[in-house]
Residue frames as qw, qx, qy, qz and C-alpha x, y, z in Angstrom:
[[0.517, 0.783, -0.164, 0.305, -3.21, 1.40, -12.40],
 [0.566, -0.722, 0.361, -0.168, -1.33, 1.79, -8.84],
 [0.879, -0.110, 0.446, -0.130, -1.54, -1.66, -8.15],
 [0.907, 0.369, 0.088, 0.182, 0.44, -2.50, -11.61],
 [0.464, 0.729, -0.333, 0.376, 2.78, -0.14, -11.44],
 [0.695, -0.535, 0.420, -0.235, 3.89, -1.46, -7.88],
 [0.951, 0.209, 0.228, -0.011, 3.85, -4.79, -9.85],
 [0.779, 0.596, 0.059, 0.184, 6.17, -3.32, -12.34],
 [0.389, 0.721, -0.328, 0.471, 8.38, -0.98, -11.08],
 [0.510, -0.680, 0.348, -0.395, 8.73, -2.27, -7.38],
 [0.871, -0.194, 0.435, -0.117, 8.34, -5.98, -6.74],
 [0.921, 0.206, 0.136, 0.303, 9.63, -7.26, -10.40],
 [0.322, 0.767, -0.367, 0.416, 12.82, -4.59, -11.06],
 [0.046, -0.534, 0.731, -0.422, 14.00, -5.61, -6.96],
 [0.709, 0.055, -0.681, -0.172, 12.96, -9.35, -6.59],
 [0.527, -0.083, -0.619, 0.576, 15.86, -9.68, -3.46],
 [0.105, -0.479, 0.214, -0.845, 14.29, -6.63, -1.99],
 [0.180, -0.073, -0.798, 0.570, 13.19, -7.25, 1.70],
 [0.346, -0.165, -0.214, -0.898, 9.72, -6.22, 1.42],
 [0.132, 0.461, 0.833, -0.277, 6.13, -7.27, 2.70],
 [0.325, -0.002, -0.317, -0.891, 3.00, -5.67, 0.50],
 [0.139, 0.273, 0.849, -0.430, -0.09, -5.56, 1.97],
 [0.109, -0.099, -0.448, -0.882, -2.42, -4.75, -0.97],
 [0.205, 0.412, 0.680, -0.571, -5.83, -3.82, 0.67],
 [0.242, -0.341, -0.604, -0.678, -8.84, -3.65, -2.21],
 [0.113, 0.365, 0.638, -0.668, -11.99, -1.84, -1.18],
 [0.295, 0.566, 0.765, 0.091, -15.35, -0.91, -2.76],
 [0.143, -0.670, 0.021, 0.728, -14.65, 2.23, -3.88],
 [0.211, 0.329, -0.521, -0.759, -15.97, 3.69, -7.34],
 [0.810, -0.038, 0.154, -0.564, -18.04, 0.77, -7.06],
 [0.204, 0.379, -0.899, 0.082, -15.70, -1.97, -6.92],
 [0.894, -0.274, 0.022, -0.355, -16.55, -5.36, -5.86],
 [0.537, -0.478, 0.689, 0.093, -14.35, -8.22, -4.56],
 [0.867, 0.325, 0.378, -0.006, -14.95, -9.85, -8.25],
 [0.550, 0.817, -0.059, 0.163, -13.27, -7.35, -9.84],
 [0.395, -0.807, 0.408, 0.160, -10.42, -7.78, -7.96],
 [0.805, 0.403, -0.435, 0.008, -7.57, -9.55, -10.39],
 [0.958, -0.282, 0.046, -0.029, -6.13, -12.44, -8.17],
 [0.881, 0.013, 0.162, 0.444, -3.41, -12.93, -10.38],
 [0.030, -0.986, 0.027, -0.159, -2.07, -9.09, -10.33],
 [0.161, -0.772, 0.562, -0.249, 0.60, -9.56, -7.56],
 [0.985, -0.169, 0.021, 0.031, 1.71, -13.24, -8.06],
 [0.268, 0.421, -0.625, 0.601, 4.72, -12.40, -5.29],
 [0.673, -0.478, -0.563, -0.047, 5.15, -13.93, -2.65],
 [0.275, -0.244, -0.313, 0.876, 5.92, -10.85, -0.42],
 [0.284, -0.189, -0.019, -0.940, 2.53, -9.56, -1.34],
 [0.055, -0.330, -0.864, 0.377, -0.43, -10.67, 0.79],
 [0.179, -0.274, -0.265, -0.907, -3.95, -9.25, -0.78],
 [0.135, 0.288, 0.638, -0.701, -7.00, -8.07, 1.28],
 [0.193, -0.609, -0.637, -0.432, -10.77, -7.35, 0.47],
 [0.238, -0.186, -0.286, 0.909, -12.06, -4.14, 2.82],
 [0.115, -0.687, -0.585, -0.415, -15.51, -3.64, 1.83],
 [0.255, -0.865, -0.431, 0.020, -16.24, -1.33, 4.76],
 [0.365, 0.746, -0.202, 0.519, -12.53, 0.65, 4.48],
 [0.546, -0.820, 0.154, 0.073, -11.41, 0.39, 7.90],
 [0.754, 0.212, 0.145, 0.604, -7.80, 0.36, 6.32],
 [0.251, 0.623, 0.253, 0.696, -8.42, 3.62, 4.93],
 [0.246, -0.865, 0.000, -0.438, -10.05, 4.98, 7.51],
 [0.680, -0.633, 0.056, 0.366, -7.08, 3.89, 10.11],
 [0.577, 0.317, 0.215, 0.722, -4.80, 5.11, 7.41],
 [0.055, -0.774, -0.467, -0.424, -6.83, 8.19, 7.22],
 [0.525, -0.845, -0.100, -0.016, -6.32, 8.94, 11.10],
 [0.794, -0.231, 0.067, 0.558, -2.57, 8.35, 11.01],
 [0.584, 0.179, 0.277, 0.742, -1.89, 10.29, 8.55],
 [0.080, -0.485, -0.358, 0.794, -4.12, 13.23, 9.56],
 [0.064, 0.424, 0.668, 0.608, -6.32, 13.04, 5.71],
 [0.589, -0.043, 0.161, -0.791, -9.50, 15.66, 5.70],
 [0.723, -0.157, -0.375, -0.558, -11.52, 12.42, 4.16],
 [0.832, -0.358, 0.267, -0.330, -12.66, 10.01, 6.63],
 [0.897, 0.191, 0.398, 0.034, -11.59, 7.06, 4.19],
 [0.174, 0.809, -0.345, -0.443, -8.73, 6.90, 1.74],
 [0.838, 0.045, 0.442, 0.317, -7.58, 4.67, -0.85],
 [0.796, 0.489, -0.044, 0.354, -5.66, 4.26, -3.74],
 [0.047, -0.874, 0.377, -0.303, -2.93, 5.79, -1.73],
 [0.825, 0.019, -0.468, 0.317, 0.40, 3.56, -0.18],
 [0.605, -0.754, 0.129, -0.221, 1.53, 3.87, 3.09],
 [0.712, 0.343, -0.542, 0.286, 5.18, 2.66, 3.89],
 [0.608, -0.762, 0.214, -0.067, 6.39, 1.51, 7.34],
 [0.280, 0.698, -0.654, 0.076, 10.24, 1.22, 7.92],
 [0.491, 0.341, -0.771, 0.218, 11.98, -2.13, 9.46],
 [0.243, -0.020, -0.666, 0.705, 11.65, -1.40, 13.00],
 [0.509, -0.301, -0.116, -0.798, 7.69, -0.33, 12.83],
 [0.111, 0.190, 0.908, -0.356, 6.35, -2.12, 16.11],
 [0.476, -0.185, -0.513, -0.691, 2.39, -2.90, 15.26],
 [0.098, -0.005, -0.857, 0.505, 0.51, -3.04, 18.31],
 [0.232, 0.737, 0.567, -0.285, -3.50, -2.10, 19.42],
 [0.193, 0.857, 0.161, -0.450, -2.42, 0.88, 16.74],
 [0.782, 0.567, 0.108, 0.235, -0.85, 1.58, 13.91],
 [0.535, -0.448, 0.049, 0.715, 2.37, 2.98, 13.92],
 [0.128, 0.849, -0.090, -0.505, 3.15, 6.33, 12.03],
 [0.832, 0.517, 0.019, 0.200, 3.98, 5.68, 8.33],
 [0.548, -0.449, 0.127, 0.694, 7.48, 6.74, 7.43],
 [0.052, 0.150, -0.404, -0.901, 5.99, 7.89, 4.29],
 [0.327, 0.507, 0.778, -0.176, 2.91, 7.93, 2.68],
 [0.177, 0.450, 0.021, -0.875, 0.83, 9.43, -0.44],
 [0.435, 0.458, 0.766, 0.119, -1.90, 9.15, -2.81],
 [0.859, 0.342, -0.017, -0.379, -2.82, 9.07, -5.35],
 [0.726, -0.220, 0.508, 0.408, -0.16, 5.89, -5.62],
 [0.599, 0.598, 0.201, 0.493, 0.15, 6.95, -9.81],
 [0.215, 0.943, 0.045, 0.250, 0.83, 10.63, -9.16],
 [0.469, -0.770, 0.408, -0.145, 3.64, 9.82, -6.49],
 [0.919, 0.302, -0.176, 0.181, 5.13, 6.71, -8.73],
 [0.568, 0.587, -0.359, 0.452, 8.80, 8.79, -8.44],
 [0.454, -0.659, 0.340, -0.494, 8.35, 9.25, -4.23],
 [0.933, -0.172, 0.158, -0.273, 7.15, 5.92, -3.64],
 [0.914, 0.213, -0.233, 0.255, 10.27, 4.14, -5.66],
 [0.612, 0.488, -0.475, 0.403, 12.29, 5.97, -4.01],
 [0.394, -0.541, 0.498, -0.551, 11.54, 5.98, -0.28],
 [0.990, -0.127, -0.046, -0.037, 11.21, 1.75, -0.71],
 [0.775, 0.245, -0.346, 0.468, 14.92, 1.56, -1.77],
 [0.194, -0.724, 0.215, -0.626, 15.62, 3.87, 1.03],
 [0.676, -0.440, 0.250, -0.536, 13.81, 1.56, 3.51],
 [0.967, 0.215, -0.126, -0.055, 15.05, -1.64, 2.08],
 [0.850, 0.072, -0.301, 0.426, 18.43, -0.73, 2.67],
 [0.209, -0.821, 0.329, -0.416, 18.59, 1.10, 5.57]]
C-alpha cells in the first residue's frame, strides 16, 4: 500500500523531480521475493532490492534510534548533499508506517528536491 502510494503521489505527479528511490522489499509478514510486483515502480529513478535478512532495516533502525531491532514499511529520506560512506548518514527525515505519514513524506520530498 506504501509502495503504491509513492508510485502515485510521488514519482508520477513530479516526473522532473530529482529523485533516486531505493525500494528495499524484505520478508516480513511472510513475504517472499515472489510476491514482490516487479512492475510496481516502472521509473527509472527507482532501483528495487530483495533483503531477506533486513539489514536495511536494521541499519535504518540504528540511525534512527527505533526500539525494534528491524523496521520496515517505513521511508527514510536523505537530502542532496548526504555523503554515504562505511555508514549511513542521518536521514533528514524519516517515518513509518509510510501510509500513516503519506502528508509528511510528500511534503519533506518537495522540500528536498528543491532545496
Amino acid at each position: 500500500m506504501g509502495a503504491s502510494w509513492v508510485r502515485n503521489n510521488i514519482l508520477e505527479k513530479h516526473p522532473d523531480a530529482p529523485i533516486s528511490v531505493y525500494a528495499v522489499w524484505v520478508s516480513q509478514l511472510g513475504g517472499n521475493r515472489g510476491a514482490v510486483d516487479s512492475g510496481l515502480f516502472d521509473d527509472e529513478r527507482v532501483s528495487s532490492y530483495w533483503d531477506p535478512a533486513g539489514v536495511v532495516g536494521n541499519a535504518i533502525a540504528d540511525d534512527v534510534g527505533a526500539m525494534e531491532s528491524i523496521i520496515y514499511d517505513v521511508y527514510a529520506l536523505y537530502g542532496p548533499d548526504a555523503q554515504w560512506a562505511d555508514d549511513a548518514p542521518e536521514p533528514a527525515d524519516w517515518g513509518e508506517p509510510v501510509i500513516a505519514a503519506t502528508d509528511r513524506l510528500a511534503e519533506r520530498v518537495l522540500e528536498l528536491t528543491q532545496a
